[in-house]
GUVOPA-293101 format. One record per residue (C-alpha): x, y, z; residue in three letters. Coordinates in pm, whole numbers, plus 32768, in hexadecimal, padded with zeros to 4 digits. Last residue first. Example, Ala and Ser with C-alpha at 12.3 -4.5 7.8 and 13.67 -1.06 7.14 Angstrom:
BEGIN
85577F9682CASER 84CE7E3E830CALA 
! end
This chain:
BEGIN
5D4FAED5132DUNK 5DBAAD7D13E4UNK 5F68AD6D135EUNK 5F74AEF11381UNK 5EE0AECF14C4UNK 5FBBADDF1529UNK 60C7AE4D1471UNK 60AEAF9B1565UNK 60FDAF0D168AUNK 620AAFF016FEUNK 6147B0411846UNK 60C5B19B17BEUNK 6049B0CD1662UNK 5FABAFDC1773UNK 5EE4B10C1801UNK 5EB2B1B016C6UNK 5DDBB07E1652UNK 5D36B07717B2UNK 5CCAB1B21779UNK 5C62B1C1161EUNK 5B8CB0921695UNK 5AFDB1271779UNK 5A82B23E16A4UNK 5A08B11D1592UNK 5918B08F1697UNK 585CB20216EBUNK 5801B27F1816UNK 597CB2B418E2UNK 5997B2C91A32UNK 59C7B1621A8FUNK 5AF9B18A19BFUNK 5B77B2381AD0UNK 5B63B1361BBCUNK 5BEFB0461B27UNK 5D38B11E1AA4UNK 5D81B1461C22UNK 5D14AFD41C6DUNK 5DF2AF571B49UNK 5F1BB01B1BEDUNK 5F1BAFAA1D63UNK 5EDCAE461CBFUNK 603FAE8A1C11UNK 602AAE591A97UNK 6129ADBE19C4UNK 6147AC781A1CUNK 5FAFAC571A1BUNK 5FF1ACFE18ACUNK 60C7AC071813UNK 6017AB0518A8UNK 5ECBAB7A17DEUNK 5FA6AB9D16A6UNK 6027A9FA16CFUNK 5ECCA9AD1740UNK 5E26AA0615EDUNK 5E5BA8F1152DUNK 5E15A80C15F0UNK 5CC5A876161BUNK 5C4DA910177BUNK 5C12A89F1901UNK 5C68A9C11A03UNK 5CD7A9971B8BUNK 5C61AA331C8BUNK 5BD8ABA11C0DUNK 5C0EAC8D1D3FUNK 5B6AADDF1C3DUNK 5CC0AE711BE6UNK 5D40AD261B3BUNK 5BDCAD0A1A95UNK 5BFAAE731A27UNK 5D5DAE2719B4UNK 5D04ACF01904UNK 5C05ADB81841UNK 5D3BAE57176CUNK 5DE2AD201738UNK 5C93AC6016D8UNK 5C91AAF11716UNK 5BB8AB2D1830UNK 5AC7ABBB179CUNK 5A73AA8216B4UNK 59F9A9D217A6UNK 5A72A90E1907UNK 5A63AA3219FCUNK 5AE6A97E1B61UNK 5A6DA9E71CAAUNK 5AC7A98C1DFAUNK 59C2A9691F31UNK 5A23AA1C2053UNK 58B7AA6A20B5UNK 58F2ABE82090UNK 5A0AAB871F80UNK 58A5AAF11E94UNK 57D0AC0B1EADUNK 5906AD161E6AUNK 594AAC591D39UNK 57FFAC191CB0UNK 57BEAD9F1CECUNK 58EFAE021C2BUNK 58B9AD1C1B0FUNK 571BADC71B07UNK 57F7AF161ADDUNK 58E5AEC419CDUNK 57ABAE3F190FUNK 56F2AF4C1940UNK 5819B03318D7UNK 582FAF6D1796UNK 5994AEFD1772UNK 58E0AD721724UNK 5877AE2015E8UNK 5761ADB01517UNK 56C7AEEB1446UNK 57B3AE89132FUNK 56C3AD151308UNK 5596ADAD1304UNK 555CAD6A1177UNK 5682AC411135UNK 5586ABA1123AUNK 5686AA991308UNK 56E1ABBD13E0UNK 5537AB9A1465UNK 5528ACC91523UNK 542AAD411640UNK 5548ADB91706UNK 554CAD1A183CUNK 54E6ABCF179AUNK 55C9ABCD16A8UNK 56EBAC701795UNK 56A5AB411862UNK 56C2AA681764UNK 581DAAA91714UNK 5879AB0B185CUNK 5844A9AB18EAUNK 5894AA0F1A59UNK 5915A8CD1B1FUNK 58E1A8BE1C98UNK 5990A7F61D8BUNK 5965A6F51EA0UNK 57CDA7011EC2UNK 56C7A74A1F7BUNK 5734A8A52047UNK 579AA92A1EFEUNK 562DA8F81E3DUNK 5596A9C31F65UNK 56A1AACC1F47UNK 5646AAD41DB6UNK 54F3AAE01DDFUNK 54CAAC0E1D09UNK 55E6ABC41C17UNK 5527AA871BE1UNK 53F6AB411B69UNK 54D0ABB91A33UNK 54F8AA5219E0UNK 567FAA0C198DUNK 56FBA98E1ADCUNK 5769A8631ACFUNK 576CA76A1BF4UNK 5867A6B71CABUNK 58BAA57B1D6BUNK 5A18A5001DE1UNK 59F0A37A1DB3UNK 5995A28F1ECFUNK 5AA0A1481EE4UNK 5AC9A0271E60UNK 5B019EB61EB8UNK 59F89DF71DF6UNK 59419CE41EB4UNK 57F79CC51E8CUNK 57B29D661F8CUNK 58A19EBF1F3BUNK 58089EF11DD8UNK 568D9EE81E58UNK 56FA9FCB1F5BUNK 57D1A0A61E65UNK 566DA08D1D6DUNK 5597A0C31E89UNK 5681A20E1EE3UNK 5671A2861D94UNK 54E0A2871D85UNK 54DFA3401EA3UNK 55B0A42C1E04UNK 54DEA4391CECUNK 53C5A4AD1DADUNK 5472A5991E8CUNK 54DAA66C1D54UNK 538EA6521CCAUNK 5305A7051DE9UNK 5402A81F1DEFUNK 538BA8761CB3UNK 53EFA8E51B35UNK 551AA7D51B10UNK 5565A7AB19A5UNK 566FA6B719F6UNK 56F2A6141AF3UNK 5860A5D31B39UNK 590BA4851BBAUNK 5A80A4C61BF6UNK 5B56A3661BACUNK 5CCAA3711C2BUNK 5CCBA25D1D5EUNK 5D62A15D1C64UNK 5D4DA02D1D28UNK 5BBDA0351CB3UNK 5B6AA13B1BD9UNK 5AFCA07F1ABEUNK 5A019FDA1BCBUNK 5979A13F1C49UNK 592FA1741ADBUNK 5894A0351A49UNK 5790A0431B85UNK 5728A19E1B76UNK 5709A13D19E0UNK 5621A0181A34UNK 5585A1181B4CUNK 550CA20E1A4DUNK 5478A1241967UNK 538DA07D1A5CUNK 5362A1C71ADFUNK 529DA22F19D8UNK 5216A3771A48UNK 534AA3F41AEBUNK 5413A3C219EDUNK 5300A46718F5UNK 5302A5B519DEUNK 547CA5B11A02UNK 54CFA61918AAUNK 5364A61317DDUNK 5209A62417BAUNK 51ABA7B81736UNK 523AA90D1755UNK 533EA8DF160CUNK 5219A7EF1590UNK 5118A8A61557UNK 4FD2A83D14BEUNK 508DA6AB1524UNK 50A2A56E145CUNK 516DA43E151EUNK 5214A324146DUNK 52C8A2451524UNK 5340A137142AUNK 53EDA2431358UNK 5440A31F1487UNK 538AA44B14D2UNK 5462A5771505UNK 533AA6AE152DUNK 5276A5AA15F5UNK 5365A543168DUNK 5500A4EF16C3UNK 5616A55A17C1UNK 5669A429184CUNK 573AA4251983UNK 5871A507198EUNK 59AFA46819CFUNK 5AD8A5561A64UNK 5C20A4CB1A4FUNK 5D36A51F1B6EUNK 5E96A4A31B0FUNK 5F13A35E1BABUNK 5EB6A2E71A93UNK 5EB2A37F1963UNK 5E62A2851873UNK 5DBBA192196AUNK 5CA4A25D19C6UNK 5C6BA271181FUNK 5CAFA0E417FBUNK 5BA7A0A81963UNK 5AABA17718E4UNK 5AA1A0E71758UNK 5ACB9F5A1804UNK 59B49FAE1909UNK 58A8A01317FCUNK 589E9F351765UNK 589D9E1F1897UNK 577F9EF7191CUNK 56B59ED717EAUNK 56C9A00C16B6UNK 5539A0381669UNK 54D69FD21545UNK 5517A00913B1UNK 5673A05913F9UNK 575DA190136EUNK 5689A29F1425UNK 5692A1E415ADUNK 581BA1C8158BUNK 5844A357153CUNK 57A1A3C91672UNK 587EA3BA1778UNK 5919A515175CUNK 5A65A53D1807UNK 5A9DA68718DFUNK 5BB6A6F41998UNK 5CB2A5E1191CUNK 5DEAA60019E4UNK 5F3BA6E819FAUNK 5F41A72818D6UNK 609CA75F1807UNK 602FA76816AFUNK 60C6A61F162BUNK 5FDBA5811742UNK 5E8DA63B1699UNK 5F1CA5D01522UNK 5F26A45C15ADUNK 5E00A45A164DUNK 5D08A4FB152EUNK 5CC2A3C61470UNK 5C51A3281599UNK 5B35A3F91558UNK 5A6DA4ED1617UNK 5B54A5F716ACUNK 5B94A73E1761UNK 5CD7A76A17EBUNK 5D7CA7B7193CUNK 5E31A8DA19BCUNK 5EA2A8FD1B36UNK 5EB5AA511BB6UNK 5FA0AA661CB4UNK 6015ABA71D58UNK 616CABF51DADUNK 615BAD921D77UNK 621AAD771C27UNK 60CDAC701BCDUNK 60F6AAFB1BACUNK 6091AA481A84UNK 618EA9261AA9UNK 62B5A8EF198EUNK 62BCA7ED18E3UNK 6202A88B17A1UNK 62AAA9ED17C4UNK 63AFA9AE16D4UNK 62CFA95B15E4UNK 621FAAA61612UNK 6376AB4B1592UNK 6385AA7B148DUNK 623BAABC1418UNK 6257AC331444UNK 6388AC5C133AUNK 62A7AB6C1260UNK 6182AC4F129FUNK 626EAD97124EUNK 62EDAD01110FUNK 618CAC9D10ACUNK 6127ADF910DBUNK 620EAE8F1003UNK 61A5ADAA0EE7UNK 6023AE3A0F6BUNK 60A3AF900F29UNK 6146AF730DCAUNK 6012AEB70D64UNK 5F39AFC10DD5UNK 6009B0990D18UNK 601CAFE70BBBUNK 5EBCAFF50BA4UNK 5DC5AEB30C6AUNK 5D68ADB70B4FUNK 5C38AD3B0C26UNK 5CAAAD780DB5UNK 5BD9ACB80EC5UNK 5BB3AD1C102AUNK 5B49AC30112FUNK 5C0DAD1F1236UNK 5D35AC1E128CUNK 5D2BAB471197UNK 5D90AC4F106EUNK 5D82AB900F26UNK 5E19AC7F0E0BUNK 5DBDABEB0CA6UNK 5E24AC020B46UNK 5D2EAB960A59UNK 5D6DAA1D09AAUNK 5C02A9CF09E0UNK 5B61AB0A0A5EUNK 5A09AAFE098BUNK 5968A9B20A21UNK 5995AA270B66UNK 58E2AB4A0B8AUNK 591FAB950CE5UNK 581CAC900DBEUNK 57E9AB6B0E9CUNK 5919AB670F20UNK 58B8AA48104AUNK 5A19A9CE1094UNK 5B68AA7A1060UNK 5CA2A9631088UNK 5E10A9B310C7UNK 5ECDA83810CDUNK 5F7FA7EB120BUNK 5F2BA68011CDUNK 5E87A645130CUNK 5DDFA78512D4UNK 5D75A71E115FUNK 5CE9A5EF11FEUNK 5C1AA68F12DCUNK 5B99A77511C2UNK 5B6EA64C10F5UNK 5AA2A5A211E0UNK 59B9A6E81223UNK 59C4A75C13A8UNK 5A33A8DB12DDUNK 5906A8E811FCUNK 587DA84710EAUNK 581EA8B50F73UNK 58D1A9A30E8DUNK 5A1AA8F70EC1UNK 5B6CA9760EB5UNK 5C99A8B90ED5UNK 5E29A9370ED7UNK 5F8AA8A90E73UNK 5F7AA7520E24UNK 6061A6F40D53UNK 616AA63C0E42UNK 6047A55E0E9EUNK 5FB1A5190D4FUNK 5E56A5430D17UNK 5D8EA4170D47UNK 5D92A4590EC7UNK 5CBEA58E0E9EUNK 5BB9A5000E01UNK 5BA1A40F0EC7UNK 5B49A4C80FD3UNK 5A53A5780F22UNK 5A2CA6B20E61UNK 58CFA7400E20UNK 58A5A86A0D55UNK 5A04A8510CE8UNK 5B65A8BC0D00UNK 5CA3A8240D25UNK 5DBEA9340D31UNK 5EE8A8A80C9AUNK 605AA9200CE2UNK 6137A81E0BACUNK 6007A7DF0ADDUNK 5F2DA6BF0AFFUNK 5EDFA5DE09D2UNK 5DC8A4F209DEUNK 5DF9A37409EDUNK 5CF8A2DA08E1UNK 5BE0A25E096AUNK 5BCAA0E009C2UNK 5AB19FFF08EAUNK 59B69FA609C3UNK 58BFA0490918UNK 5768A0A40997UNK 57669FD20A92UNK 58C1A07A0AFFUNK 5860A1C10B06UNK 5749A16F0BD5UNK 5808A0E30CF3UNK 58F2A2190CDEUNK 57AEA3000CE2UNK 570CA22C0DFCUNK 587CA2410ECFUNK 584AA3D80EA1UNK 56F5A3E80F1FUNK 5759A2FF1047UNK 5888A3BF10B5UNK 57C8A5271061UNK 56DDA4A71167UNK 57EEA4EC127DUNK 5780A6311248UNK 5658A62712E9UNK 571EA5A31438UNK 5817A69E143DUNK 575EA7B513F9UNK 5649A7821501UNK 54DEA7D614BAUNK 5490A66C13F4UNK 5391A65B12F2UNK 548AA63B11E1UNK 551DA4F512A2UNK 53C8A44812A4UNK 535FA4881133UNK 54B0A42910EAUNK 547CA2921153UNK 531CA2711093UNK 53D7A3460F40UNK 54DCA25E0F60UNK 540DA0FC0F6DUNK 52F1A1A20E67UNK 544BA2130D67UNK 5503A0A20DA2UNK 53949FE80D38UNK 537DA09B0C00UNK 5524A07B0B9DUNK 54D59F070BFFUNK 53A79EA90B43UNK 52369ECC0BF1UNK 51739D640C1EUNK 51539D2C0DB3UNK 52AF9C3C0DC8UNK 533F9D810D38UNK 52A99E670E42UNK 53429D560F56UNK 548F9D790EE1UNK 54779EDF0EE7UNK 54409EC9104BUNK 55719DEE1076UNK 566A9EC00FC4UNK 56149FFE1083UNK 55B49F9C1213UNK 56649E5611D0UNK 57A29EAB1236UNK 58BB9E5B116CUNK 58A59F7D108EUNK 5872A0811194UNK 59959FE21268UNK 5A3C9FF6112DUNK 59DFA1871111UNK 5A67A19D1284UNK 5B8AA1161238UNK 5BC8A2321174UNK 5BB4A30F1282UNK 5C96A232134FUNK 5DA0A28012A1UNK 5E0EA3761382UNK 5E46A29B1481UNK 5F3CA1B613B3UNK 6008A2D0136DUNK 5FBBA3AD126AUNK 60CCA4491157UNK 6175A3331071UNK 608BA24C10D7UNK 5F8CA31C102AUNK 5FB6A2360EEFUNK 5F68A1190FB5UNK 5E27A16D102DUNK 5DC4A1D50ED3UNK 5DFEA08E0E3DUNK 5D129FFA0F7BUNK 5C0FA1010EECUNK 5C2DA0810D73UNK 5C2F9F270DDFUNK 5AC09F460EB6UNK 5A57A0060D90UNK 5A579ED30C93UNK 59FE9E090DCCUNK 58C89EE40D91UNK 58979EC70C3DUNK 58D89D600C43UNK 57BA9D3D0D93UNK 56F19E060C86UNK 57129D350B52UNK 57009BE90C30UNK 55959C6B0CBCUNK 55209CA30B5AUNK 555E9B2A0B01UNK 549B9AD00C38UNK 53AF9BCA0BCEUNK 535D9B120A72UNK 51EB9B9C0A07UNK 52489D210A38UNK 51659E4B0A5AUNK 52069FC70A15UNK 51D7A0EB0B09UNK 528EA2120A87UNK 53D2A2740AA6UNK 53D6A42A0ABCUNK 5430A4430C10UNK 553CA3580C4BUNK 562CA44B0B3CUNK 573FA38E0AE1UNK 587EA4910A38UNK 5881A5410B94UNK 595EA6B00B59UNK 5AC5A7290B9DUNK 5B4EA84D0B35UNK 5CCFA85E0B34UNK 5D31A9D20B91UNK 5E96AA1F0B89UNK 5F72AAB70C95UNK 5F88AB6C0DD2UNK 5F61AAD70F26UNK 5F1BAB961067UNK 5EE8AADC11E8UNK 5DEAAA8212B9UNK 5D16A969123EUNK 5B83A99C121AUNK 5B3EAAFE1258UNK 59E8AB5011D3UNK 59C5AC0A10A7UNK 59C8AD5D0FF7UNK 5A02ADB00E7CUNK 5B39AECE0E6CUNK 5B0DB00C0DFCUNK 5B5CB0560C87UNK 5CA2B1120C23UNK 5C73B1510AE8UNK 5C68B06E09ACUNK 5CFBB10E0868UNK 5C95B0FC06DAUNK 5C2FB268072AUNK 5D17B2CF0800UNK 5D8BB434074CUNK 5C26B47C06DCUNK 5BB8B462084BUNK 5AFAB3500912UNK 5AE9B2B40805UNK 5AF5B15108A4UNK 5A5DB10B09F7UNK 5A96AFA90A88UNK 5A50AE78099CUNK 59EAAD5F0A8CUNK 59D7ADE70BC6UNK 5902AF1F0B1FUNK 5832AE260A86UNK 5802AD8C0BC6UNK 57B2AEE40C96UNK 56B9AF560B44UNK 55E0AE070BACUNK 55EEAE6A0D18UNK 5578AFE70CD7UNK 5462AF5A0BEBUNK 5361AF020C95UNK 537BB0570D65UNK 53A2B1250C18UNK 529AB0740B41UNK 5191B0950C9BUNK 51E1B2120CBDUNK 51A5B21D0B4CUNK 5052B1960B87UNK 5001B2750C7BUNK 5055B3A50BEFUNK 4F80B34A0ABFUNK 4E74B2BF0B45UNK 4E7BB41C0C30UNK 4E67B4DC0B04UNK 4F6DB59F0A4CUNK 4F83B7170A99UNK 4F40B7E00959UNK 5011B8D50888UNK 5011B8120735UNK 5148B77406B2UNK 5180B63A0770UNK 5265B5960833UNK 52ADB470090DUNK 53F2B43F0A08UNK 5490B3290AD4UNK 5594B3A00BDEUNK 56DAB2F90C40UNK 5736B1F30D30UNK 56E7B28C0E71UNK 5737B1AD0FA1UNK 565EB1201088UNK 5686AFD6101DUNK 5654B02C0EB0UNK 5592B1570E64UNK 5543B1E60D25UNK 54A9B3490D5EUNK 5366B3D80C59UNK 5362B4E10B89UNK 5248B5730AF3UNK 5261B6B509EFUNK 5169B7740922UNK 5223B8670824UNK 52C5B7BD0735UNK 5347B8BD0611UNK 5474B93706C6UNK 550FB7AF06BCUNK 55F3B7B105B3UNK 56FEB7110688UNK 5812B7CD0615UNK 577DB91F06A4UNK 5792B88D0805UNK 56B1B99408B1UNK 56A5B95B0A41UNK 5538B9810ADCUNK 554AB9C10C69UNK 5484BB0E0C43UNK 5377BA420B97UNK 52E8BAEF0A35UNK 53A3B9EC098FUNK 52E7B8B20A24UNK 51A6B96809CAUNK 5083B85A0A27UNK 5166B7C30B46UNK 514FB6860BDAUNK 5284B61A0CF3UNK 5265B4E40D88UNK 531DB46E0EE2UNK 547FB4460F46UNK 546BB5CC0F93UNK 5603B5DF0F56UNK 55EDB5080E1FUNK 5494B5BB0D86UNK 5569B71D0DB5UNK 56B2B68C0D4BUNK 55FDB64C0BF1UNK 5554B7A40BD8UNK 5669B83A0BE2UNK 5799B8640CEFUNK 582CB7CA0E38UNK 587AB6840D9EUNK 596EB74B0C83UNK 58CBB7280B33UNK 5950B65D0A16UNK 58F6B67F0891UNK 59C3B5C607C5UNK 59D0B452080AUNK 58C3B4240731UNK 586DB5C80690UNK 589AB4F7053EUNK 574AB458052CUNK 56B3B59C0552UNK 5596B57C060CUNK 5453B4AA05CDUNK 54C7B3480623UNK 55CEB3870730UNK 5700B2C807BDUNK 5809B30C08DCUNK 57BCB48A0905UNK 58EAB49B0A23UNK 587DB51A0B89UNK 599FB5960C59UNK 5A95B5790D9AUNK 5BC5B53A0CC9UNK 5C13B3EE0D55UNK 5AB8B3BA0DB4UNK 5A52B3A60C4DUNK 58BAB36F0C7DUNK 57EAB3080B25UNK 572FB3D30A7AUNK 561EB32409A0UNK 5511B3C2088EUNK 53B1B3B70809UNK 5349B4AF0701UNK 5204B4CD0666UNK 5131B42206FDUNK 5045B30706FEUNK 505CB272082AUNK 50D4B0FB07A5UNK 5185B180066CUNK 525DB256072DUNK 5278B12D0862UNK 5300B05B0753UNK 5407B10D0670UNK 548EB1C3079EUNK 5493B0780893UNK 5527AFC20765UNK 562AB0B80745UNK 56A1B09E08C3UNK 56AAAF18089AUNK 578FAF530761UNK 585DB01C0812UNK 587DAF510973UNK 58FEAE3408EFUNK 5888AD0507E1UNK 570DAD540820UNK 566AAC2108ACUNK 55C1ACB80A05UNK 5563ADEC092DUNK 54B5AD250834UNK 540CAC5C0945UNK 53A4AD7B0A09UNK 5316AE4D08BDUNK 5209AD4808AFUNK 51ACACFA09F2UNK 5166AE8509FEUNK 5095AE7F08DEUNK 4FD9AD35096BUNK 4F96ADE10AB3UNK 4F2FAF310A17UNK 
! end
């Protein structure tokens, strides 16, 4: 059964579109069981209906004929049921409905089986035969297998293709297919023309090869990569045109990468041993992304796609270092590809550049952040994509939901032009909000800062109109080194972020890495790492670490007076007094030798379910608290919203969620400690008003969205937010309060907000 159903998979996964995949499931599965009839009927939610979509035993010409209403035959009976239905006298069934087109009055024994896709019912998957008896439980359960292997395989075809014949008037035409799903990556909506991308040097297939001359072999690679060192300078100036200086700095992170001799000088070394260059690049990047794809936290494991994609350009260039020929980019392009890069996106033309879509990566991706800073629409993580069949396909990017459009109908075309006129219309009206402060009608301030962990990010963050940095990661210096980052390191990156936005607040959290984020030279292996050695717990453990980058901080911040220290992953009240004490020797340390500064503001995230419980104790310690709503709605939930499988049950509007916010809250004003809410939540217009209602401080959030968040804190009286707070705490189900708080901005003539984040 396994190699059968390999079998059919792989012809299915490379069918053309969704009518020759359907056809091969027919031909196949019939063949495979041994039937006599083996058909597909596919969902058309327009009309509410099931539509024979192929069959190999019925009358070929009943395809796109015979259609049942969902509530009605057989067919609607295995949909609504969602579960097998086996019949030895299909006719003799009160729910039987007689097509006489489709010849089939002679079959009389009848499975069907649902197709499911992410919950939602595909179509249904049928086998016939003539005689009246039930088919076996093999049988049932082998079909049951086809149909759940195959729902994701029919979901790309059906991308790729859509539904043709639907009826004998649209035959040669595509419906109206649903769109593929992703992660938000850029707010915004682009619509143009696809230009698939794809990686021409593949690391993985090089073998090993022995050489005799390695000093020779050393000069091919350090040509190769000074080769790539001038392509990646070339690119920097190209995006003069659009980045500042700041901005840039993502690609001068890929020279830093270069230069350093984490990369270049380990394969160095592996050419000195005996293996060529293109053998001894692959073991140097496959050693250095073995420790980023182990790592729990977005931002850091994707940072791997920098090296991966520096390999590949190395690589290119052994191979032939002969330039490629300049590809053409039409006038509204949509770059798509499983993996697109950084660089990628800066070899298309600026004024081209329309849209990206990537079938890898997530929102903390490079390109993502440099599609934000570009104000270019991006959808991350769309799995469902089959990129190597929309090339030159129109395409509808919608940033805001993750939501990707394949040759969308005239209508939905119509309705997303419409849309851009509205975002534009709401751009400039957000623009004119950017100096003003986020104050409420009732005089309340709510100061908004941003999220960040690149320089790269600065100058998009001041353009927005925050008010400070709420939350800057520290982590990205210790992933492009092959050691630990020293004091003086470290001190320069502190000390040019403090600086940037001085006298603005700027909150520094201490390293956030472990055993689920081991560095390259730090590698750390773990049963389970998302509970396991990390955040706080490996600070605290190495001290020797911990206090260099004590040290680096509270020096940055000397004359400045700006710096925030904040913990992370705090789970105990124990480890909160531990690294405290550890702070204080560093000041002391600090203030004998010398060094005029003064003792940071100190506080402590609270993301760890058993946090919330010891929230009041947590308060009385420190001089603010910082919820991480990301992962604490993980953790609260059970969810991993990196697993494309549990990702739609993550919902920061979960009433447990709402609830656990309320108690942090309430913990923290009885000890008249303020709290901030630093993750994604807070960049939500519609959550803002909960967290607005609830005594929220101050909230930290992407550039992006601060404009629509200060739109809303000027709209919204505190009197209001806690009325609308404390009836959503009524409500049992995520979506319900966020119907609500939809109709509540619509009612407070916000409704391009929730137009703009549908």
């Amino acid at each position: 059964m396994l190699d059968t159903l390999r079998r059919i998979i792989q012809e299915v996964t490379g069918a053309r579109d969704l009518d020759q995949a359907l056809d091969v499931i027919v031909t196949r599965v019939k063949k495979a069981m041994d039937v006599d009839v083996c058909s597909v009927y596919m969902v058309d939610r327009e009309h509410r209906q099931h539509v024979l979509m192929a069959t190999d035993g019925l009358n070929a010409k009943a395809v796109g004929m015979v259609r049942m209403k969902d509530n009605a035959g057989l067919i609607s009976l295995v949909g609504t049921r969602e579960e097998p239905v086996n019949l030895a006298d299909a006719p003799g069934h009160p729910q039987y409905l007689y097509f006489p087109e489709s010849g089939e009055e002679q079959f009389h024994s009848f499975l069907g089986v649902p197709i499911i896709h992410h919950r939602q019912l595909q179509g249904v998957l049928v086998v016939q035969r003539h005689a009246k008896k039930k088919f076996s439980e093999d049988s049932v359960t082998f079909l049951v297998t086809i149909a759940a292997q195959l729902a994701g395989a029919i979901a790309h075809a059906e991308a790729s293709g859509g539904i043709s014949g639907l009826t004998k008037e649209s035959k040669n035409r595509k419906r109206n297919v649903a769109p593929l799903q992703g992660q938000p990556g850029s707010p915004g909506v682009a619509i143009g023309t696809a230009v698939a991308r794809f990686q021409i040097a593949d690391l993985d297939s090089i073998p090993d090869r022995a050489v005799e001359d390695t000093r020779a072999e050393v000069t091919l690679f350090k040509k190769a990569v000074n080769g790539v060192r001038k392509d990646i300078q070339s690119m920097l100036s190209r995006m003069n045109e659009i980045l500042p200086t700041e901005d840039r700095a993502l690609f001068d992170a890929y020279l830093l990468m270069l230069e350093g001799s984490a990369i270049t000088g380990d394969v160095v070394k592996r050419i000195k041993n005996g293996n060529w260059a293109p053998g001894a690049l692959r073991e140097t990047i496959a050693e250095h992304l073995r420790a980023f794809d182990a790592m729990e936290d977005t931002y850091l494991r994707e940072r791997g796609e920098d090296v991966r994609d520096l390999g590949r350009r190395i690589l290119s260039r052994l191979i032939s270092d002969e330039p490629q020929t300049p590809k053409k980019y039409p006038l509204r392009t949509i770059l798509v590809g499983e993996e697109i890069t950084a660089s990628m996106l800066a070899e298309v033309p600026v004024k081209r550049l329309a849209g990206v879509i990537s079938v890898r990566g997530s929102s903390t991706s490079h390109v993502a952040i440099l599609a934000r800073a570009m104000g270019v629409s991006a959808v991350m993580g769309i799995e469902d994509l089959p990129v190597s069949r929309v090339d030159g396909h129109k395409i509808i990017v919608d940033g805001y939901t993750g939501r990707v459009y394949v040759d969308p109908p005239r209508g939905v075309r119509e309705e997303f032009r419409h849309l851009l006129r509205e975002e534009e219309e709401l751009s400039r009206e957000l623009h004119e909000l950017r100096d003003l402060p986020a104050v409420t009608p009732d005089n309340i301030g709510i100061p908004l800062y941003v999220n960040s962990g690149l320089l790269a990010d600065v100058s998009p963050s001041r353009r927005s109109g925050a008010e400070g940095i709420g939350l800057y990661r520290t982590e990205f210096p210790f992933m492009v080194r092959d050691r630990f980052p020293g004091e003086e390191e470290q001190f320069k990156i502190y000390r040019q972020v403090l600086k940037s936005f001085s006298p603005a607040p700027v909150t520094l959290r201490t390293l956030d890495v472990g055993g689920d984020k081991a560095l390259p030279y730090f590698p750390i292996e773990e049963d389970n790492p998302f509970l396991g050695w990390r955040g706080i717990r490996i600070s605290l453990d190495h001290p020797e670490i911990f206090l260099v980058q004590l040290r680096a901080m509270l020096r940055a911040s000397a004359g400045l007076g700006n710096m925030n220290l904040l913990l992370p992953m705090i789970s105990s009240v124990a480890e909160v007094d531990d690294a405290l004490r550890l702070l204080r020797r560093a000041y002391h340390e600090l203030i004998d030798s010398g060094v005029s500064i003064s003792m940071p503001r100190v506080g402590v995230m609270i993301e760890v379910p058993s946090a919330v419980y010891q929230v009041r104790e947590l308060a009385r310690r420190v001089n603010f608290l910082s919820v991480g709503t990301n992962d604490l709605t993980q953790y609260l939930l059970a969810v991993d919203r990196n697993n494309a499988r549990v990702a739609s049950l993550y919902d920061a509007l979960h009433p447990a969620v709402i609830r656990a916010l309320q108690q942090i809250v309430d913990g923290a004003r009885a000890e008249k400690t303020p709290v901030s809410v630093c993750g994604e939540m807070a960049g939500d217009p519609a959550a803002a008003i909960l967290l607005l209602g609830m005594g929220i401080d101050n909230l930290s959030m992407s550039a992006a969205n601060l404009p629509r968040v200060k739109w809303v804190i000027r709209s919204f009286t505190r009197r209001r937010a806690r009325s609308l707070l404390k009836e959503a705490l009524t409500f049992e189900y995520a979506h319900s309060v966020r119907n609500f708080l939809n109709a509540a901005l619509e009612d407070a003539g916000l409704g391009g907000l929730v137009r703009a984040g549908r």
